[in-house]
N, C-alpha and C positions, 0 to 999 in steps of 0.2 A: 721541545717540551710542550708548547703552547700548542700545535697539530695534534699531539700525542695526545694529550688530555680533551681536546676539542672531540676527537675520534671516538676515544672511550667515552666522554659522555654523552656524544650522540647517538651510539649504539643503546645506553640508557634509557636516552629519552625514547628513541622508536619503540623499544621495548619496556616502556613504563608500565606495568602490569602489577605489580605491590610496590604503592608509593609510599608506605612508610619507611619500608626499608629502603626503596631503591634515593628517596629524595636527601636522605643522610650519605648516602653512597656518593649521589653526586658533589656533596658536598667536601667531600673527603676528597674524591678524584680533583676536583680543584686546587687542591694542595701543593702539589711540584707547577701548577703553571703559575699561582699567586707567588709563591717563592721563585720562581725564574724570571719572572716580570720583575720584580722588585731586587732580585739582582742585576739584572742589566739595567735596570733606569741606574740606581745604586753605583755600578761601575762606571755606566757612562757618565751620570750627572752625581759625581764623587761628592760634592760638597754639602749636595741636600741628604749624604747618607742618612743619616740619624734618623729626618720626618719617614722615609721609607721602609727604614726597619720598625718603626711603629706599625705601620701598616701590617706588615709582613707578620708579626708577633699579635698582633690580632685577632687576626687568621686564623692563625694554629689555634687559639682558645677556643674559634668556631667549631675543628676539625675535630678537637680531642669531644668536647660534646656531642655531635654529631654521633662517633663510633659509639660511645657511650648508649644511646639511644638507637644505634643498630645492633647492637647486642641484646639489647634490652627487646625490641622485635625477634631477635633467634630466637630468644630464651621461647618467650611466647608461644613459640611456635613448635619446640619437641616433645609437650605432652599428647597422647595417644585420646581414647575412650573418655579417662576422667577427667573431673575438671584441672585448668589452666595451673590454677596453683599447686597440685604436685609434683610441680616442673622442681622445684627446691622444697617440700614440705620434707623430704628426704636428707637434707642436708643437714648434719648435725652440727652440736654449738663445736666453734673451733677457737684457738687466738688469733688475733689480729697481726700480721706484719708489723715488727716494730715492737709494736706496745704488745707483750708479751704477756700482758700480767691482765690482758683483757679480753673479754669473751663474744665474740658474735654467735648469732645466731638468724642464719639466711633465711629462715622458712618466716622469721616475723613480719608484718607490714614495715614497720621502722628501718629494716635494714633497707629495701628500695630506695625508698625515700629520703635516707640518710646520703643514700651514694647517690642520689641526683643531686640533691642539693651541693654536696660536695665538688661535684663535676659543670654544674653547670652555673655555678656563681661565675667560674672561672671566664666565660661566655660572656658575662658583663660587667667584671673587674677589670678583665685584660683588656680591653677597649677603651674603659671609662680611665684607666692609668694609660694608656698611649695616647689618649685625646686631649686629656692635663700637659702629656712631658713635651706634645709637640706646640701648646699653648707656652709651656714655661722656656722650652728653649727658645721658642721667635722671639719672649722678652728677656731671654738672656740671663735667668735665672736656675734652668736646670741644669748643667755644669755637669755633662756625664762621665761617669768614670771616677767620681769623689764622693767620699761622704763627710763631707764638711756639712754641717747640720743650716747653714745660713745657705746650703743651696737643694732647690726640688728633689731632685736625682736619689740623694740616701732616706728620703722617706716613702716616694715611689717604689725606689726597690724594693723596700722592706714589704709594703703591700702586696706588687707582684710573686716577690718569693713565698711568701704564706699563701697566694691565691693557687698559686701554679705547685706548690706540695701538695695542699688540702686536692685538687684537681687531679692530681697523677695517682695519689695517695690512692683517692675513690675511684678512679679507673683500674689501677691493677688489683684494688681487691677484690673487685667484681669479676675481673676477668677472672684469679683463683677459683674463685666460687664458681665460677661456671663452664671454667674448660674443658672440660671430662663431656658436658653435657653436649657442648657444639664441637666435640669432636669433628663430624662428620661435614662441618663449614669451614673448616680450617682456619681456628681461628686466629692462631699464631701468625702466620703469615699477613693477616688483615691489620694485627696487632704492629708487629714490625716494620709496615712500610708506612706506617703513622711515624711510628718512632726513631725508624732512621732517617728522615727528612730531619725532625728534632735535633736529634743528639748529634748527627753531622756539624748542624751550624754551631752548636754550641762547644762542639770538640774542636771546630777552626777555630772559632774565635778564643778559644784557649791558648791554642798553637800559636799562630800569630800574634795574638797579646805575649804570650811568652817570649817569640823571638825580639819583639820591639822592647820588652823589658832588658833583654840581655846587648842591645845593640846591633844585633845581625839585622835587624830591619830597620833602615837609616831614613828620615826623609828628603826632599832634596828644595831645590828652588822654586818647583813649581807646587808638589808637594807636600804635605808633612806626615806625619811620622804614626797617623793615624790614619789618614787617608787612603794610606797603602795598605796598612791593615786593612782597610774596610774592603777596599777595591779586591784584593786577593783573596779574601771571603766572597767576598759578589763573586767574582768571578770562577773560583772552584761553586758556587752552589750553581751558580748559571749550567753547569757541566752536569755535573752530578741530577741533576732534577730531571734530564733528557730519560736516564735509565730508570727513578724509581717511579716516572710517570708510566715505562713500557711496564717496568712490574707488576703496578698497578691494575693496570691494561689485562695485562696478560693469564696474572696469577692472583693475586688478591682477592683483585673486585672486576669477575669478566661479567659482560652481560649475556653471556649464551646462559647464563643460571636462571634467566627472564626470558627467554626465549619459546617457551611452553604453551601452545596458543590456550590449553584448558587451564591455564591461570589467567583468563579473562580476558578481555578486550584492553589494548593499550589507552592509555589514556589522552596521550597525546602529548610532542614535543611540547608546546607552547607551559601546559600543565604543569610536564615535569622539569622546564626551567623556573616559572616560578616558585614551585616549592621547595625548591633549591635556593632560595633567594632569600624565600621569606622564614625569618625568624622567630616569629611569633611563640610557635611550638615549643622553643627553650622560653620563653616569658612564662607560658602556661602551665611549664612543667615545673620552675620554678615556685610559681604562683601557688600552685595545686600540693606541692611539699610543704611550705610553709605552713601553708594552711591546716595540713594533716597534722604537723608537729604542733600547732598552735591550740589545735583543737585537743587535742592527747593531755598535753600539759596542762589544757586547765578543768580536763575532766580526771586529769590524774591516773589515765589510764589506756595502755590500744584503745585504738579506734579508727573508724574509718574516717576520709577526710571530708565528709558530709557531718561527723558531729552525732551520730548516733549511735550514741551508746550502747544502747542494745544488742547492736551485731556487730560490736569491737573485734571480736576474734575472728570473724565470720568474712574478713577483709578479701578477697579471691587476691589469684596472682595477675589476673589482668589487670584490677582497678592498682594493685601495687606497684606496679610494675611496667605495664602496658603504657606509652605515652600517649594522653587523654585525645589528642585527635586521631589514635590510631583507633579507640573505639569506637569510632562516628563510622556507620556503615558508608563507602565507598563506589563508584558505578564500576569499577573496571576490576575488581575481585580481591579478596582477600584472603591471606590463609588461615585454618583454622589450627586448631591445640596441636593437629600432627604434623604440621608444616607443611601440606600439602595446598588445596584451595575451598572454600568456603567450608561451611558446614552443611548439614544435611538441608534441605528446606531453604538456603541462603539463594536471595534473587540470581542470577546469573544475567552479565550484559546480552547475551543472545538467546534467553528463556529460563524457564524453572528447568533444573537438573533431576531429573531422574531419580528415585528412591530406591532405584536396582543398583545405578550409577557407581561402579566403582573409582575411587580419587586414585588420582594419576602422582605415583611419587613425584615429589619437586625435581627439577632438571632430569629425569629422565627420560623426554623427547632432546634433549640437550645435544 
């Protein structure tokens, strides 16, 4: 797993050429070797299971934000001639999954901004509750697997589960919203190798919590009854992570779709490991929602997240939607509303482009 992900993300980074998207991609592609690491430490070193599955549940809140915010770059990137926000001005109001008795409405500033928030708390809830439970179990306090109210475990839960509903909630309703549009990215596929990492470990940990309730899974002397659970979990994800890393690799997220030398000059390995790294981006997007919502409410009405009233309606679909450091002009290219690369006039790393200049579909030197 850990070659397999090393592979794919080094063909990334050589081909770093749209770092907004490709730097969410890396972070994604890390996903089966963070979980195969943390299964084998886990199977080998059985007794510190728990501190490592913290870890490991960390992660994934990284990974779900991340796709979140590489979708959020597709979107950006299928409108033609007009502007950015008619990517969904077309969208009409619909109901919501679930809550049936309620109405969205995509084309608004608020819906963006709603489904970040949503998605990207989870990014610093699920950390900040794995950094508490592995504090409360070293003093012997968080007691997993009970909800006796005198110990940490049944009030962490209760926090993770509302963070990681509100989190999936706002990932799949976006993706509704806008699968038709990234038809042509496939974005099911990107969708499900997120998700079968996921629901694997939580459909084992079912399984074997089940067979240990019923007694088919016995512990012995060396040891216990949980142990083996854990370890037979480690161990099928240890397995399992080898193939949705080639997935990954192969079909998901390949880098021949960066590979286009007229989508600019790379940027450079060293580059696109750090911003892979750095998180900052989910602070700022967080930051940047809040703000919008805070300003809205107490002018009682849309607006943008600058506070000015005046062009409330006037919000585009980049500042809504666009994650704010993807608008900072970049030296190694970017694509523009058709998903191709700059716009008319846009600097290029090896000269001004041409006004005659026809843009080169995306992957189609590929």
């Amino acid at each position: 797993t850990t070659i397999i992900t090393i592979r794919s993300a080094a063909m990334h980074a050589r081909n770093y050429r749209v770092p907004a998207e490709q730097r969410q991609i890396l972070r994604i592609l890390y996903l089966p070797m963070v979980y195969g690491v943390i299964s084998f430490l886990s199977y080998r070193f059985f007794s510190a299971y728990i501190y490592y599955s913290f870890i490991q549940a960390a992660y994934e809140s990284v990974t779900l934000s991340a796709f979140l915010l590489l979708l959020i770059q597709y979107v950006a990137a299928t409108s033609t001639e007009y502007s950015a926000e008619a990517a969904l001005s077309k969208k009409d109001k619909r109901k919501m999954p679930l809550f049936f008795c309620f109405r969205i409405r995509p084309s608004k500033p608020y819906f963006m901004h709603a489904v970040k928030w949503m998605v990207l708390q989870y990014a610093f809830i699920k950390p900040l509750v794995s950094l508490i439970s592995i504090i409360t179990e070293a003093a012997g306090v968080f007691c997993e697997g009970t909800w006796d109210p005198h110990f940490a475990s049944s009030y962490l839960e209760v926090v993770d589960v509302i963070a990681m509903f509100a989190a999936l909630y706002g990932l799949i309703l976006f993706y509704i919203i806008i699968k038709d549009i990234l038809a042509n990215r496939n974005p099911l596929s990107k969708f499900l190798a997120i998700k079968i990492v996921i629901f694997l470990g939580i459909f084992q940990n079912f399984v074997f919590d089940l067979l240990a309730d019923h007694g088919i899974i016995k512990g012995s002397g060396y040891w216990t009854e949980s142990n083996i659970v854990h370890a037979l979990n480690a161990f099928c994800t240890s397995f399992e992570m080898v193939f949705v890393a080639a997935y990954m690799m192969l079909k998901a997220y390949p880098a021949a779709e960066y590979t286009n030398s007229t989508m600019g000059q790379p940027g450079g390995v060293g580059r696109a490991l750090w911003d892979s790294i750095n998180l900052s981006d989910f602070g700022k997007e967080i930051w940047s929602s809040m703000k919008w919502f805070f300003v809205n409410s107490k002018n009682r009405r849309e607006g943008p997240a600058s506070g000015d009233s005046t062009n409330a309606g006037n919000t585009t679909f980049d500042q809504a939607f666009l994650p704010s450091y993807a608008l900072e002009a970049n030296s190694y290219g970017t694509r523009d509303n058709t998903g191709l690369l700059a716009q008319e006039g846009a600097a290029y790393p090896m000269g001004e482009r041409s006004a005659n200049a026809s843009p080169v579909p995306h992957g189609s030197a590929v």
